[in-house]
PDB file as gemmi writes it, atoms N, CA and C in Angstrom:
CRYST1    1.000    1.000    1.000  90.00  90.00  90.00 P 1                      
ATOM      1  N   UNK A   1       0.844  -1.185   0.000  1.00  0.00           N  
ATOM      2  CA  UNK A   1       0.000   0.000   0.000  1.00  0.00           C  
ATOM      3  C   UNK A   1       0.890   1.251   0.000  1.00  0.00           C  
ATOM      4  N   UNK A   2       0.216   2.676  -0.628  1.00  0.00           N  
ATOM      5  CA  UNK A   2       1.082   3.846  -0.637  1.00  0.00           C  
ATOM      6  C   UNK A   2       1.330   3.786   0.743  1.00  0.00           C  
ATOM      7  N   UNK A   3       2.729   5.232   0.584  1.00  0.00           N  
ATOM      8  CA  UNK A   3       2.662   5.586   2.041  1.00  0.00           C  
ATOM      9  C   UNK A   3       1.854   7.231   1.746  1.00  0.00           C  
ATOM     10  N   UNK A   4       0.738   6.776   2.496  1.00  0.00           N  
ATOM     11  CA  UNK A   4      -0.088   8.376   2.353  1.00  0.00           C  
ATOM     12  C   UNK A   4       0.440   9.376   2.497  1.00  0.00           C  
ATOM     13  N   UNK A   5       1.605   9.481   3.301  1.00  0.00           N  
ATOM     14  CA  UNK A   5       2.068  11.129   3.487  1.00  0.00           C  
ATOM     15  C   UNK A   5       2.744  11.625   2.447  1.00  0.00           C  
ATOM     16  N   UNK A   6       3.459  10.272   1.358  1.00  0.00           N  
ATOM     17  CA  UNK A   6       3.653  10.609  -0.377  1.00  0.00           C  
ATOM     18  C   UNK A   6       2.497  11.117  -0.938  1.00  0.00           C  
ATOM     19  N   UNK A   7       1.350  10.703  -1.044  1.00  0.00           N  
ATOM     20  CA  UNK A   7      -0.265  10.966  -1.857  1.00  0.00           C  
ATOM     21  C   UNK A   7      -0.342  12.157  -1.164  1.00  0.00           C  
ATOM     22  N   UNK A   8      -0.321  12.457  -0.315  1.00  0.00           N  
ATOM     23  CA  UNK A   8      -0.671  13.621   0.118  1.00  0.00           C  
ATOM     24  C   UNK A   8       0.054  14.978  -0.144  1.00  0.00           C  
ATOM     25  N   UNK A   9       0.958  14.930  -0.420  1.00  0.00           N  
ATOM     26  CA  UNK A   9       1.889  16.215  -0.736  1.00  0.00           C  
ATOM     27  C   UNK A   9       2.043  15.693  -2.356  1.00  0.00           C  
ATOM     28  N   UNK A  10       2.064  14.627  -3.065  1.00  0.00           N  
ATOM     29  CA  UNK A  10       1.914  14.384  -4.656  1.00  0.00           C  
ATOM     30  C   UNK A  10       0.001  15.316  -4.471  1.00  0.00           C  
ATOM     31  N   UNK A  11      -0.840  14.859  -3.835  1.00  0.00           N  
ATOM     32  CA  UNK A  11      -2.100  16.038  -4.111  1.00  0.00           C  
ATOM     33  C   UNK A  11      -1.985  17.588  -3.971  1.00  0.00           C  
ATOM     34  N   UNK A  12      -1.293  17.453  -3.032  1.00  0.00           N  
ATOM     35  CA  UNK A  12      -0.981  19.344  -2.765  1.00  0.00           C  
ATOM     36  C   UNK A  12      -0.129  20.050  -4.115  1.00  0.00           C  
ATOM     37  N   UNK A  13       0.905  18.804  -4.468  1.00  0.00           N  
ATOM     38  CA  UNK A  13       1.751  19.852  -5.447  1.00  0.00           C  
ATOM     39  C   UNK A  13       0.733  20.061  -6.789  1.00  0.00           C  
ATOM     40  N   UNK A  14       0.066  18.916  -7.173  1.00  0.00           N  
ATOM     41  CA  UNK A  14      -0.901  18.582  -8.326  1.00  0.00           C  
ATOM     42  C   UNK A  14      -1.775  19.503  -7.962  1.00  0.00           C  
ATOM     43  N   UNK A  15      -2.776  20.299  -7.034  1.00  0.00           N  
ATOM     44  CA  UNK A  15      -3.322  20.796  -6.778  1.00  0.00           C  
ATOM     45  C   UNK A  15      -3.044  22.138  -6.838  1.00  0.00           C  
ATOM     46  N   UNK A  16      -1.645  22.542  -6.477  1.00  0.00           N  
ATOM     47  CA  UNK A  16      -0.651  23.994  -6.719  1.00  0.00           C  
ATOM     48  C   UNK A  16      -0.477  23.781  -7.885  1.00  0.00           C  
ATOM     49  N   UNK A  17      -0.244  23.099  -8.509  1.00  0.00           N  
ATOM     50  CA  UNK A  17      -0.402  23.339 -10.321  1.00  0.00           C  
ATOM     51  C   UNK A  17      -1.080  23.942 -11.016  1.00  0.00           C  
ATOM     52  N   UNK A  18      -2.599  23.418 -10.321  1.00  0.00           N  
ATOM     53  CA  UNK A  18      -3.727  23.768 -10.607  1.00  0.00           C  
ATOM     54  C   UNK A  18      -4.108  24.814 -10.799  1.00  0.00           C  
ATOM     55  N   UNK A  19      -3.827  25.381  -9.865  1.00  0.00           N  
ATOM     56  CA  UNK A  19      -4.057  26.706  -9.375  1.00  0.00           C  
ATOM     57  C   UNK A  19      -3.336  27.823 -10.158  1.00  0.00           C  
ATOM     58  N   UNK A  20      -2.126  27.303 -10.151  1.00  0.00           N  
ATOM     59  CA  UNK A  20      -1.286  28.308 -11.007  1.00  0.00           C  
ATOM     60  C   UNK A  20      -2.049  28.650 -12.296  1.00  0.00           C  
ATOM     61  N   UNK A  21      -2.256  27.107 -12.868  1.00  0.00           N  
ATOM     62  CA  UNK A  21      -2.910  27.016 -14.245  1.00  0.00           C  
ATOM     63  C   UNK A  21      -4.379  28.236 -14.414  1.00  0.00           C  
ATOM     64  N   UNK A  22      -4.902  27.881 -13.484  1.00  0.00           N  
ATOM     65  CA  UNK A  22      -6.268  28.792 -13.330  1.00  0.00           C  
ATOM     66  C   UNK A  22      -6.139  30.042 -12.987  1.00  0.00           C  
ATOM     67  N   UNK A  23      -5.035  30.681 -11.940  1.00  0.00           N  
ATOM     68  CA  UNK A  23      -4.909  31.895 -12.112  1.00  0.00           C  
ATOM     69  C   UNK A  23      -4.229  32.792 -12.596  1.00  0.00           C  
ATOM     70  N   UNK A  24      -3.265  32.028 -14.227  1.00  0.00           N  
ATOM     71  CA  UNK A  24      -2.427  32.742 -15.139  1.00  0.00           C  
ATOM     72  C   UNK A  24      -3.881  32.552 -16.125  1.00  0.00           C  
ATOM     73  N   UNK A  25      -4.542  31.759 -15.948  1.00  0.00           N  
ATOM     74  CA  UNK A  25      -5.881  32.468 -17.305  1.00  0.00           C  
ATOM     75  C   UNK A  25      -6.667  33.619 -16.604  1.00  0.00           C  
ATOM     76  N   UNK A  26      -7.079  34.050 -15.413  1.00  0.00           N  
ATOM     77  CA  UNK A  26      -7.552  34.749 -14.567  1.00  0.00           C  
ATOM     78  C   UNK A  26      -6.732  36.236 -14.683  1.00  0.00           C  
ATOM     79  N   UNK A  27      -5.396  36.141 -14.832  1.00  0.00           N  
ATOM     80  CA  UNK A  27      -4.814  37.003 -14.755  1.00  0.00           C  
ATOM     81  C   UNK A  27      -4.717  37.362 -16.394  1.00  0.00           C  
ATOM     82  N   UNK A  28      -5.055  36.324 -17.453  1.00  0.00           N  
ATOM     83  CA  UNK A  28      -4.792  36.682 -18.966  1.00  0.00           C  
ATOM     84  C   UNK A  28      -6.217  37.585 -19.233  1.00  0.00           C  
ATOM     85  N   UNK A  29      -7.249  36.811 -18.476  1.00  0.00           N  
ATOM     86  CA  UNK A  29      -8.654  37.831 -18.607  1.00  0.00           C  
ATOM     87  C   UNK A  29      -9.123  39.118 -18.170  1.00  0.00           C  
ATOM     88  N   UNK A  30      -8.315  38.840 -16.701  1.00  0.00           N  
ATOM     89  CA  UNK A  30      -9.254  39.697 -16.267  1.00  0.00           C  
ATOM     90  C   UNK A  30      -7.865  40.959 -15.788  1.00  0.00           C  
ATOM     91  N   UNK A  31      -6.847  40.648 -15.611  1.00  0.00           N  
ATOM     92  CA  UNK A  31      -5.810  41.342 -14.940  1.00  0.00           C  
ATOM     93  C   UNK A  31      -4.623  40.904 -14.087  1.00  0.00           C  
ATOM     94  N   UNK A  32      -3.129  41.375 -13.887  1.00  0.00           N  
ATOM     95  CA  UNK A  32      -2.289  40.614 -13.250  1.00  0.00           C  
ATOM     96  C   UNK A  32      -2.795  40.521 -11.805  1.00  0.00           C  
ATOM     97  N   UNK A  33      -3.196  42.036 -11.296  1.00  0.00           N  
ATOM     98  CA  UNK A  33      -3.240  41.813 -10.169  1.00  0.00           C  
ATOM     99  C   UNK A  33      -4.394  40.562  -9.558  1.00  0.00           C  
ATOM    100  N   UNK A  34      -5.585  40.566 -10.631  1.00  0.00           N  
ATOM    101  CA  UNK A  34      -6.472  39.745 -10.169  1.00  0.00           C  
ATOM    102  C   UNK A  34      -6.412  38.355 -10.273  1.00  0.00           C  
ATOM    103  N   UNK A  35      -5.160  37.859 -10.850  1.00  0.00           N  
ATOM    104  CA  UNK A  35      -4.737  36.588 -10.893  1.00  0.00           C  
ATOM    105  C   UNK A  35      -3.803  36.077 -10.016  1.00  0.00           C  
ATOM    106  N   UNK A  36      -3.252  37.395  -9.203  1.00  0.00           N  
ATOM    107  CA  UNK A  36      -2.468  36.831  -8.042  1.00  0.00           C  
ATOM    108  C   UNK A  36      -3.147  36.284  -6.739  1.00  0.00           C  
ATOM    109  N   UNK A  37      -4.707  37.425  -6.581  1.00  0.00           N  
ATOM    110  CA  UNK A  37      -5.572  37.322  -5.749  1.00  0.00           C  
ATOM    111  C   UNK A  37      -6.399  35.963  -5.446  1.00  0.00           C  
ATOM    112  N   UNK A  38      -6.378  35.689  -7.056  1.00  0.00           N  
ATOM    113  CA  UNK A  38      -6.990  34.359  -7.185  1.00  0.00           C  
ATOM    114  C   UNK A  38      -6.075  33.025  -6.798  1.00  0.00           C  
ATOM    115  N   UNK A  39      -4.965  33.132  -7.076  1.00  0.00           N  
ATOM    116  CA  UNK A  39      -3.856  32.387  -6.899  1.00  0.00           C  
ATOM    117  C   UNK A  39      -3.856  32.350  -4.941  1.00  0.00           C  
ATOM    118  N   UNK A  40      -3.885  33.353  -4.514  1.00  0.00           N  
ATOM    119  CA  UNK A  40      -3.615  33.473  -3.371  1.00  0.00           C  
ATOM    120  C   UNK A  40      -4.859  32.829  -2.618  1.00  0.00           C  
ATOM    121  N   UNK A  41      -5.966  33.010  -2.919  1.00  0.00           N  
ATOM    122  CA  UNK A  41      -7.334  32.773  -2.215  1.00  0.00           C  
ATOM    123  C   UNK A  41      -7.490  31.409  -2.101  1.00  0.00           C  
ATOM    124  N   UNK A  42      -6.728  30.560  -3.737  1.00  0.00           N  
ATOM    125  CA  UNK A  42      -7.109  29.018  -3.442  1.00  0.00           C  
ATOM    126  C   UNK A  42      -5.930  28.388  -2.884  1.00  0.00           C  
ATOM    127  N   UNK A  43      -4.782  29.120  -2.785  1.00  0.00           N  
ATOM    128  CA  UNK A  43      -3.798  28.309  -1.881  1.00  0.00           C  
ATOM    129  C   UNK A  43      -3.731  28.231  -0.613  1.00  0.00           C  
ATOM    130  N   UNK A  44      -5.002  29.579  -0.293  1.00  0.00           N  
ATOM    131  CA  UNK A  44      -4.775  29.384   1.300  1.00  0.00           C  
ATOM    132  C   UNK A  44      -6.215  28.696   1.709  1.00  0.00           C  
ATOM    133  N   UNK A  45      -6.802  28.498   1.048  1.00  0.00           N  
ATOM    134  CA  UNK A  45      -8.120  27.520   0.954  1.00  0.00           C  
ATOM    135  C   UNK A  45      -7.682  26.071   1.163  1.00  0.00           C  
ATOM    136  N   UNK A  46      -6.956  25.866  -0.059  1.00  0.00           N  
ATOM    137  CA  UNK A  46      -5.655  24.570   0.271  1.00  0.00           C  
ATOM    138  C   UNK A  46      -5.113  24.253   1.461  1.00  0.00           C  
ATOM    139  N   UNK A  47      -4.540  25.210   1.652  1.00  0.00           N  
ATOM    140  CA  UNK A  47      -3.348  24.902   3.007  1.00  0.00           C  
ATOM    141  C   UNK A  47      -4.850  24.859   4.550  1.00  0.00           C  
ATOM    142  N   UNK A  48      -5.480  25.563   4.558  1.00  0.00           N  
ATOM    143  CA  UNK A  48      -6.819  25.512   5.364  1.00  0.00           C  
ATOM    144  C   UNK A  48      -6.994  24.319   5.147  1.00  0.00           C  
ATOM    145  N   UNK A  49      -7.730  23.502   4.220  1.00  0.00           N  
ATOM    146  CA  UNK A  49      -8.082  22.105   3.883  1.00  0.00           C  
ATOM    147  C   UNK A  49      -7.152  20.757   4.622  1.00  0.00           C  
ATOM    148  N   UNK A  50      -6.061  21.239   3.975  1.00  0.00           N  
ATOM    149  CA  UNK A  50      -4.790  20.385   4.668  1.00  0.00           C  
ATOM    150  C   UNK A  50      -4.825  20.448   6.022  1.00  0.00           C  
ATOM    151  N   UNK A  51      -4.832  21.636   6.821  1.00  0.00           N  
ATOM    152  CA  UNK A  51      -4.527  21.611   8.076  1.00  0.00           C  
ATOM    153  C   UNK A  51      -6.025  20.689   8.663  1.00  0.00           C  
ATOM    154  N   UNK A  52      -6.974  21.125   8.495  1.00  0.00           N  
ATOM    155  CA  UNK A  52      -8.121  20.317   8.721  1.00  0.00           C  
ATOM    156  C   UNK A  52      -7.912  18.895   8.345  1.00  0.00           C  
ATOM    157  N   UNK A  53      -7.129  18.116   7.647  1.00  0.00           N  
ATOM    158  CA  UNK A  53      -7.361  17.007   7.103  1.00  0.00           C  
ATOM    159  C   UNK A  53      -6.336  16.359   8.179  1.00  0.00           C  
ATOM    160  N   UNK A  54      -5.169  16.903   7.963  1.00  0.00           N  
ATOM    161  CA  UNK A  54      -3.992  16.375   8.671  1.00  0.00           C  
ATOM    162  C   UNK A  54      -4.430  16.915  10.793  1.00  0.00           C  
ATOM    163  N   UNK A  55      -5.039  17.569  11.083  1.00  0.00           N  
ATOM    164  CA  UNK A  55      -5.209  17.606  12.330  1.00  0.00           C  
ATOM    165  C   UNK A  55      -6.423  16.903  12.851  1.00  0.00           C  
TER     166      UNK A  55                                                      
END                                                                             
């Protein structure tokens, strides 16, 4: 069986990918600054999630 604490940070980085991905189109639409905001809002949504999961 995995060792989960690999799956778990392989989800976080796959998930920070994500994000990047979604808020360089955010920032191609709508503005730089508003793609950092966006960038910023779901990583700390993320890291919130994590701490809830892992505590």
């Amino acid at each position: 069986m995995a060792n989960t604490q690999y799956l778990f940070w392989v989800m976080a980085g796959a998930l920070t990918l994500l994000f990047v991905v979604v808020s360089a189109f955010v920032g191609l639409s709508k503005g730089r600054r508003q793609g950092v905001i966006t960038f910023v809002v779901l990583f700390i949504f993320m890291l919130a999630g994590a701490l809830y999961i892992r505590a």
